[in-house]
C-alpha positions as MATLAB code, in Angstrom:
seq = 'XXXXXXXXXXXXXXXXXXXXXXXXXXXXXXXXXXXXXXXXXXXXXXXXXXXXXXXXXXXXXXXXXXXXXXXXXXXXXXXXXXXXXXXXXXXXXXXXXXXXXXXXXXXXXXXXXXXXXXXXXXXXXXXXXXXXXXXXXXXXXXXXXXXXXXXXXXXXXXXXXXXXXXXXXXXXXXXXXXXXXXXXXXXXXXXXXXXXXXXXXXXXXXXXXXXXXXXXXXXXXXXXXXXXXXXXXXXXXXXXXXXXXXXXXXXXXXXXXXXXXXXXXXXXXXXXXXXXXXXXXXXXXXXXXXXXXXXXXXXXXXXXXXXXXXXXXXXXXXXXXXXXXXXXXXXXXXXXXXXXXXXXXXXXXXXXXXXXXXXXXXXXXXXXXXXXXXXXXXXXXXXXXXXXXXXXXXXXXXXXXXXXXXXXXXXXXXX';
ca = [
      26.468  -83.172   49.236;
      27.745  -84.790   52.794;
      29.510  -83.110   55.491;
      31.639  -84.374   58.192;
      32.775  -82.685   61.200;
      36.652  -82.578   60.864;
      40.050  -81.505   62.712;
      40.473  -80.507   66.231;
      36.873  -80.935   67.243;
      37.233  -84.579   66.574;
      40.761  -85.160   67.920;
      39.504  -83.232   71.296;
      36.433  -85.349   71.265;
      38.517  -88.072   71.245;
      40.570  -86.803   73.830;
      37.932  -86.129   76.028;
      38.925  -82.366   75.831;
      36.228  -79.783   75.747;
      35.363  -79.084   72.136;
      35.525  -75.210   71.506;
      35.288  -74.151   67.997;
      33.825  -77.048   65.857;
      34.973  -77.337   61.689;
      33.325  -79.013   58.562;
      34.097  -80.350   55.340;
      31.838  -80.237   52.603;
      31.970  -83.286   49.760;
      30.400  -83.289   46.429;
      29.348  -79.360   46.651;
      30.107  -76.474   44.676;
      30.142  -72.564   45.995;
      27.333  -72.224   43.984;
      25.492  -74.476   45.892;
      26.729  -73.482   49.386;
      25.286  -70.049   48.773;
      22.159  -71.219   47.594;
      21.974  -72.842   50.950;
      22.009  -69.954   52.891;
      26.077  -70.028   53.822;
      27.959  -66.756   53.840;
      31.278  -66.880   51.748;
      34.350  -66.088   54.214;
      37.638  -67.627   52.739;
      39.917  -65.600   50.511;
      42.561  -68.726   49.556;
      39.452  -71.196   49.310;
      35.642  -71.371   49.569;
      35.114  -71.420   53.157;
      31.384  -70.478   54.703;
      29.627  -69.722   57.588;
      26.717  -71.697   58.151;
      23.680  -69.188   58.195;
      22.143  -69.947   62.036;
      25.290  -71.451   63.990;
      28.394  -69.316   62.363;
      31.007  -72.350   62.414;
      32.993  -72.772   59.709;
      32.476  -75.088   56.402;
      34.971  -75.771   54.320;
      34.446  -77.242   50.742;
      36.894  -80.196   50.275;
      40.182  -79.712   48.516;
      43.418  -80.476   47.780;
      46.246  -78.704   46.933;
      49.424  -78.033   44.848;
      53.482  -77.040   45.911;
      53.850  -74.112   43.558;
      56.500  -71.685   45.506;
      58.198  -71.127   48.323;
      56.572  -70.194   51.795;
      52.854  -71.235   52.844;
      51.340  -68.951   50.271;
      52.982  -70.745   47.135;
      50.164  -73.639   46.874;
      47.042  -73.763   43.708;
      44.265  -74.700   45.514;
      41.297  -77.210   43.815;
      38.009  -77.279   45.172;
      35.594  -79.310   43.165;
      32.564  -81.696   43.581;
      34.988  -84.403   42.768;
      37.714  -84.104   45.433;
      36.977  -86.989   48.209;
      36.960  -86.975   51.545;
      40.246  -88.881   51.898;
      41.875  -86.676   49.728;
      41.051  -83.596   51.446;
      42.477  -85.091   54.899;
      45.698  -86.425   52.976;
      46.620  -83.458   52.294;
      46.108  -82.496   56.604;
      49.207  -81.660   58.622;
      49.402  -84.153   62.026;
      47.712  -87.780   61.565;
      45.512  -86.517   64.639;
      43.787  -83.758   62.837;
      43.392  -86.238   59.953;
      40.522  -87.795   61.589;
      36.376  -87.043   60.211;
      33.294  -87.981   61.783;
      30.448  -87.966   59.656;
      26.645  -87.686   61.201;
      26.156  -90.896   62.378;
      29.281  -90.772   64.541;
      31.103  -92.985   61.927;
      34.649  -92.375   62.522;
      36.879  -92.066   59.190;
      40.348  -92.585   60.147;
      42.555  -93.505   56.829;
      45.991  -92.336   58.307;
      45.766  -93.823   61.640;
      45.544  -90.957   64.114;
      43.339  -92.961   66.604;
      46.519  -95.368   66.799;
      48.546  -91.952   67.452;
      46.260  -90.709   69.844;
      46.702  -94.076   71.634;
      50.326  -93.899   71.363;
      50.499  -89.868   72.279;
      52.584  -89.361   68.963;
      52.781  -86.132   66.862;
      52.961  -88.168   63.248;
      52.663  -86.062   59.582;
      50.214  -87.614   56.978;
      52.023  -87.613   53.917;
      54.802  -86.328   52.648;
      53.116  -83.187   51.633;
      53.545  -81.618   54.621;
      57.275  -80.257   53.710;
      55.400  -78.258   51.398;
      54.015  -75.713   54.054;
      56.721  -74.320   56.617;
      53.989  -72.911   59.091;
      53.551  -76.887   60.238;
      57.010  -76.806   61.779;
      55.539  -74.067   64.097;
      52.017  -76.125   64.592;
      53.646  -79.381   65.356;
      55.894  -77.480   68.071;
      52.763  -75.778   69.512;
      50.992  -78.846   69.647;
      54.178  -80.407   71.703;
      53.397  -77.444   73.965;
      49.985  -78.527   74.037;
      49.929  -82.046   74.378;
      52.725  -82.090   76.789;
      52.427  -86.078   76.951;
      53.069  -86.174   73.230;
      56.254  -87.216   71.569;
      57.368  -85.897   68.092;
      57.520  -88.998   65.707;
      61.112  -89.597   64.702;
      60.405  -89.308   61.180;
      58.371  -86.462   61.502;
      61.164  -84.636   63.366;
      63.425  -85.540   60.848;
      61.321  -84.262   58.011;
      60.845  -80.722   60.097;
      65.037  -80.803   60.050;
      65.078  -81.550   56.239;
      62.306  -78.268   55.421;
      64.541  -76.026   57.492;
      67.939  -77.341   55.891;
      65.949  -76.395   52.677;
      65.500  -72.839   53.370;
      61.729  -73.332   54.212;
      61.550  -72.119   57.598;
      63.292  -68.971   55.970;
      60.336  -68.192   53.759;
      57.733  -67.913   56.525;
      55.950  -64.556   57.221;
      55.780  -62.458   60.340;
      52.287  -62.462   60.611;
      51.952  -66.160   60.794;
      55.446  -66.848   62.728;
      53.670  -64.568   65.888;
      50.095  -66.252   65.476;
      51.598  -68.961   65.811;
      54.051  -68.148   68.769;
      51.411  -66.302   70.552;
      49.251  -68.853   70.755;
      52.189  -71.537   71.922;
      53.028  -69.110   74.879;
      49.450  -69.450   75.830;
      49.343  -73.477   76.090;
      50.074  -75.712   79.587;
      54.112  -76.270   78.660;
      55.290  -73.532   76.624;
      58.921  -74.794   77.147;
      58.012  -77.961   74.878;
      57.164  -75.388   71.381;
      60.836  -74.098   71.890;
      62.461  -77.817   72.306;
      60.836  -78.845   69.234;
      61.961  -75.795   67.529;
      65.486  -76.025   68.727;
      65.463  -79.658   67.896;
      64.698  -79.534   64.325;
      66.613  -76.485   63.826;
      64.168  -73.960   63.314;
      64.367  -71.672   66.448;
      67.854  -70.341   65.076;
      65.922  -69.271   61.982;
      63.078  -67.694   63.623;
      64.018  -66.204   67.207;
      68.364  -66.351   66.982;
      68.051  -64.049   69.889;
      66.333  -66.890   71.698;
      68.042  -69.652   69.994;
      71.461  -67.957   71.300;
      70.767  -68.661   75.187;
      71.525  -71.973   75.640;
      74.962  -73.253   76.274;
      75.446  -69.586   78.100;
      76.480  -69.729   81.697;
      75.196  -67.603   84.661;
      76.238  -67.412   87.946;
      75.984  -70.740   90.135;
      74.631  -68.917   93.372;
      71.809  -66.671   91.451;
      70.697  -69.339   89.108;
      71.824  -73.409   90.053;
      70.192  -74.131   86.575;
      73.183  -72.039   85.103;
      72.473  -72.453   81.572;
      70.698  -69.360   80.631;
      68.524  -71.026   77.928;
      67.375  -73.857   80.591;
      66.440  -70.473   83.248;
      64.082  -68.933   80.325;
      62.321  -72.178   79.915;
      61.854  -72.353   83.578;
      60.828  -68.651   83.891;
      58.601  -69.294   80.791;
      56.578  -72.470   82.366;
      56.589  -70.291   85.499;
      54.018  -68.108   83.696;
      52.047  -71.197   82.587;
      52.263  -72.176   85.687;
      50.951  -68.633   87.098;
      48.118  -68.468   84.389;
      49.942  -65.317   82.911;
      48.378  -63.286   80.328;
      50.595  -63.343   77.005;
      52.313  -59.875   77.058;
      53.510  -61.379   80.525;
      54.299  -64.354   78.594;
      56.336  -62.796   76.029;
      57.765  -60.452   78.511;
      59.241  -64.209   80.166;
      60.635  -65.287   77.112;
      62.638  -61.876   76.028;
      63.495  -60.597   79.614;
      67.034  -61.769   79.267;
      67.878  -61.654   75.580;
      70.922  -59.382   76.274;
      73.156  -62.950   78.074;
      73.031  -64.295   74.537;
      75.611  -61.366   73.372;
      77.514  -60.989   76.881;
      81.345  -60.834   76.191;
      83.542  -64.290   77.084;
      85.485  -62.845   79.019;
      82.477  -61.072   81.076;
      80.862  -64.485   81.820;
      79.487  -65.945   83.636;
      78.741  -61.952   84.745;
      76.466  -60.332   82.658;
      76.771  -56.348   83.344;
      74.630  -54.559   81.405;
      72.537  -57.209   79.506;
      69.333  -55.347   80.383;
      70.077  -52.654   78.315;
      71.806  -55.083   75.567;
      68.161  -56.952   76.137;
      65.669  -53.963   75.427;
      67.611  -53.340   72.054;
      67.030  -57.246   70.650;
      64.039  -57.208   71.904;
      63.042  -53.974   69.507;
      64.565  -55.509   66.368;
      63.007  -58.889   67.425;
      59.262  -56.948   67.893;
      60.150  -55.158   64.721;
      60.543  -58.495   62.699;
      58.026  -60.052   63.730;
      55.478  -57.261   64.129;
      54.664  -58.103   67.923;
      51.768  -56.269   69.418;
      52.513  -53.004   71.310;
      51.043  -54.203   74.399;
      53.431  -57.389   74.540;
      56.012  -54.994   73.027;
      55.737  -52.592   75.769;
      55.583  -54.483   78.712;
      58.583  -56.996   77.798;
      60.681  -53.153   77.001;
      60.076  -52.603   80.620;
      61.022  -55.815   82.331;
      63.749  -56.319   79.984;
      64.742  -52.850   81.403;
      63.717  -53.176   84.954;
      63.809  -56.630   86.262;
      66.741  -56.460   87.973;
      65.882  -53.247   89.665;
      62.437  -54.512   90.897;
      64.579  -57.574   91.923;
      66.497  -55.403   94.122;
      63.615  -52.888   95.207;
      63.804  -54.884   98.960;
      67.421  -52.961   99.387;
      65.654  -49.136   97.756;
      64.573  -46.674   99.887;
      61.635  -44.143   99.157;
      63.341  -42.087   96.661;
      64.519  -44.791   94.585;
      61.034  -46.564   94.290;
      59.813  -43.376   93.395;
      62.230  -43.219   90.530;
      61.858  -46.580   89.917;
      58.061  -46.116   89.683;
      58.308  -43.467   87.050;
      60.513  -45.506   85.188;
      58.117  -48.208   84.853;
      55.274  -45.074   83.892;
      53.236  -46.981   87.092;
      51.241  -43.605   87.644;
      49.727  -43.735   84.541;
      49.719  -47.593   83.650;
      48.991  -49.039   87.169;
      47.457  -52.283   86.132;
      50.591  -52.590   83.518;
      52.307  -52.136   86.478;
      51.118  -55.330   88.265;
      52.047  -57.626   85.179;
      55.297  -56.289   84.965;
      55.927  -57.485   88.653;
      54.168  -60.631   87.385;
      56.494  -61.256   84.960;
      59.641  -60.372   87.731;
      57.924  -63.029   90.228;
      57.783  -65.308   87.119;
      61.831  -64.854   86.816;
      62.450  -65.099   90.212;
      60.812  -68.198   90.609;
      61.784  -69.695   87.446;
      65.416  -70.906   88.837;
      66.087  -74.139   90.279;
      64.861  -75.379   93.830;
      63.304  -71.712   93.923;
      60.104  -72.460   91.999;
      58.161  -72.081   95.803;
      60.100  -69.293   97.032;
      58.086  -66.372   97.795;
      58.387  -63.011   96.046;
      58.040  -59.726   98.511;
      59.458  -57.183   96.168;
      56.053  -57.499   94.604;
      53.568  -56.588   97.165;
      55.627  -54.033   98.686;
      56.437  -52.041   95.131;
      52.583  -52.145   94.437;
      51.969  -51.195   98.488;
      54.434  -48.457   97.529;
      52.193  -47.234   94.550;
      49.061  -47.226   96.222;
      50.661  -45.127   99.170;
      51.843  -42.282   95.947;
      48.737  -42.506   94.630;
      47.020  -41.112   97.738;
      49.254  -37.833   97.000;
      46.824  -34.921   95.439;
      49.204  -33.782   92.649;
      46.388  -31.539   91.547;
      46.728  -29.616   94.944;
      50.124  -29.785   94.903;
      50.372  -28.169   91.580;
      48.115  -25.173   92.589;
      50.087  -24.805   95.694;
      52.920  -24.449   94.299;
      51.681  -22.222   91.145;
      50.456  -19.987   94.086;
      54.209  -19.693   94.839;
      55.145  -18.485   91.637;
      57.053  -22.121   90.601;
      56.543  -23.697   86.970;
      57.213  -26.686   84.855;
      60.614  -28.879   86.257;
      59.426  -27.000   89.777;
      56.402  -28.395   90.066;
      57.612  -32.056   88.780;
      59.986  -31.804   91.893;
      57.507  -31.055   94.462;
      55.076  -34.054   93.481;
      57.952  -36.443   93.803;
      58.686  -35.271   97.281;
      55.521  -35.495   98.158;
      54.733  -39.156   96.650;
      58.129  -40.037   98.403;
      57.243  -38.720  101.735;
      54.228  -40.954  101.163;
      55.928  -44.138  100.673;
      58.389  -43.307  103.119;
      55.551  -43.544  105.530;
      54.736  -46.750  104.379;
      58.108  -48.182  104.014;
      58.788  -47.546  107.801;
      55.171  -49.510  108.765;
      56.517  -52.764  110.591;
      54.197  -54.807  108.083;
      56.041  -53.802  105.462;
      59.403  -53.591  106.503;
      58.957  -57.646  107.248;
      57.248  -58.223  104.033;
      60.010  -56.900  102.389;
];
């Protein structure tokens, strides 16, 4: 039995990256054996363990077998006799291909030191048009590794698996694990060039894939490609360290200018509205997350009314509050301005450009949060008023209150 320390830990090592989570192979063992030892059976595809004292994962080496469509149709073989080699031929990038054994030997038989030299993204073998999920891994890695190139031929393959139908065949589970966790990286922008690249955006987001080559108007956005201003707005939440429900909320906000009318461009009336409904079929496919779900329905909704909040008086932010459910959802609140300052910002020669409408709307909340709607309530119960009645008196009251605050020279500048 020897073990090597394999996969990202190594590449990152390499890198001079912190290591977070570290991974192991396991040659010449069988299950048997690994329990014996003391490791805790995990995998339900393949014997994985947890090693007994520091949890990290060991894997027993493998290889494994094209025997249906999708990343589930593979027959996996796990034996004594499987080699290291073979179990990192059958790896996805040449980078993750590397092993270090306990001696800090470095076992490198398909070159990804060379690539790590080089900054390429290079597949190992051939085998890796068997599993469709490495189309989305190899874009989040561009996203990343923003230095990285994709290798021509590795590009080319990606193009080839989605021509096939492969890209078509992956699940929604694994398409948003995947996304998720490319929205969270340094250069998000870079997971959706690779994916429009090889073709595989149009298969799994169309109502992303659809922005580009759509025109905007020249004195709101000089970028005027619509696709071009989501990237922007997109790295603008990198850029911000945004949360991912603020991330998502970037990349959806303005899904509605993908179906705007020819002869309404390059006007888009209405595409907030036309934006919350992809959005829902888009979170339905894919099984988003109701807290990314719910924040991106709101800016998709909202964003160009909190855009515009610096022209609203009182009454309208108090609608516009309600709208957004602030009252009840206040920190919610923040990262849906968040995501606004993020769209604001993400337009050409306005990435510095400050963002008012955000302090003031949350100066504006704070200021109708002060209002007792308990005492209201009884005060106005006391009058003999109910239901709608009472509704109407806390909204005066709240906009009184940010009337008060609106009219404070600090911030009328600020806004």
């Amino acid at each position: 039995m020897r073990t090597f320390r394999v996969g990202g830990a190594v590449r990152d090592a390499l890198l001079g990256l912190p290591v977070q989570d570290q991974d192991w192979v396991v040659v010449g063992a069988t299950p048997e054996q690994m329990i014996e030892a003391g490791f805790l059976p995990v995998g339900k595809d393949f014997p994985v363990f947890l090693h007994p004292e520091t949890r990290e994962e060991y894997a027993l080496a493998r290889t494994e077998r094209k025997t249906g469509r999708g990343y589930q149709g593979f027959t996996v073989h796990a034996a004594p006799d499987v080699t290291l080699e073979q179990d990192l031929g059958r790896r996805d990038l040449t980078i993750n291909a590397i092993a270090q054994a306990g001696d800090g030997a470095l076992i490198d038989p398909h070159g990804g030191q060379r690539d790590l030299r080089a900054r390429v993204l290079r597949h190992v073998t051939d085998a890796f048009r068997e599993d469709p999920v490495r189309i989305l891994r190899v874009a989040r890695f561009a996203a990343r590794f923003s230095d990285f190139t994709v290798a021509p031929e590795t590009l080319e393959l990606m193009r080839a698996m989605v021509e096939d139908g492969e890209a078509d065949h992956l699940v929604p589970e694994r398409v948003w694990q995947e996304l998720a966790r490319g929205l969270m990286e340094a250069s998000p922008s870079r997971m959706f060039d690779v994916l429009r690249a090889c073709g595989a955006l149009a298969r799994v987001l169309p109502e992303v894939d659809r922005l580009w080559g759509v025109p905007q108007r020249a004195d709101y956005h000089p970028e005027v490609d619509t696709g071009v201003h989501n990237m922007m707005v997109l790295d603008m939440g990198a850029r911000l360290d945004a949360p991912l429900p603020v991330r998502f909320a970037c990349l959806t906000h303005d899904l509605g200018k993908g179906t705007t009318p020819a002869e309404m461009l390059p006007k888009h009336i209405g595409h907030e509205q036309r934006s919350a409904k992809l959005l829902q079929t888009l979170c339905n496919r894919l099984r988003v997350p109701n807290d990314c779900r719910e924040l991106a329905d709101v800016v998709a909704r909202e964003h160009g009314n909190i855009h515009r909040s610096g022209e609203f008086g009182a009454a309208a932010i108090v609608r516009l509050l309600e709208r957004c459910d602030a009252f009840r959802k206040p920190q919610r609140f923040d990262l849906i301005l968040l995501a606004c300052e993020c769209d604001a910002r993400g337009r050409l020669g306005l990435e510095e450009r400050p963002y008012p409408q955000r302090q003031r709307l949350l100066g504006a909340l704070r200021a109708a949060q002060g209002v007792s709607t308990a005492e209201i309530a009884e005060a106005a119960r006391d009058q003999g008023l109910e239901g709608p009645r009472i509704g109407e008196r806390i909204q005066q009251a709240r906009t009184e209150a940010v009337a008060a605050v609106l009219d404070q020279p600090s911030s009328a500048s600020a806004a």
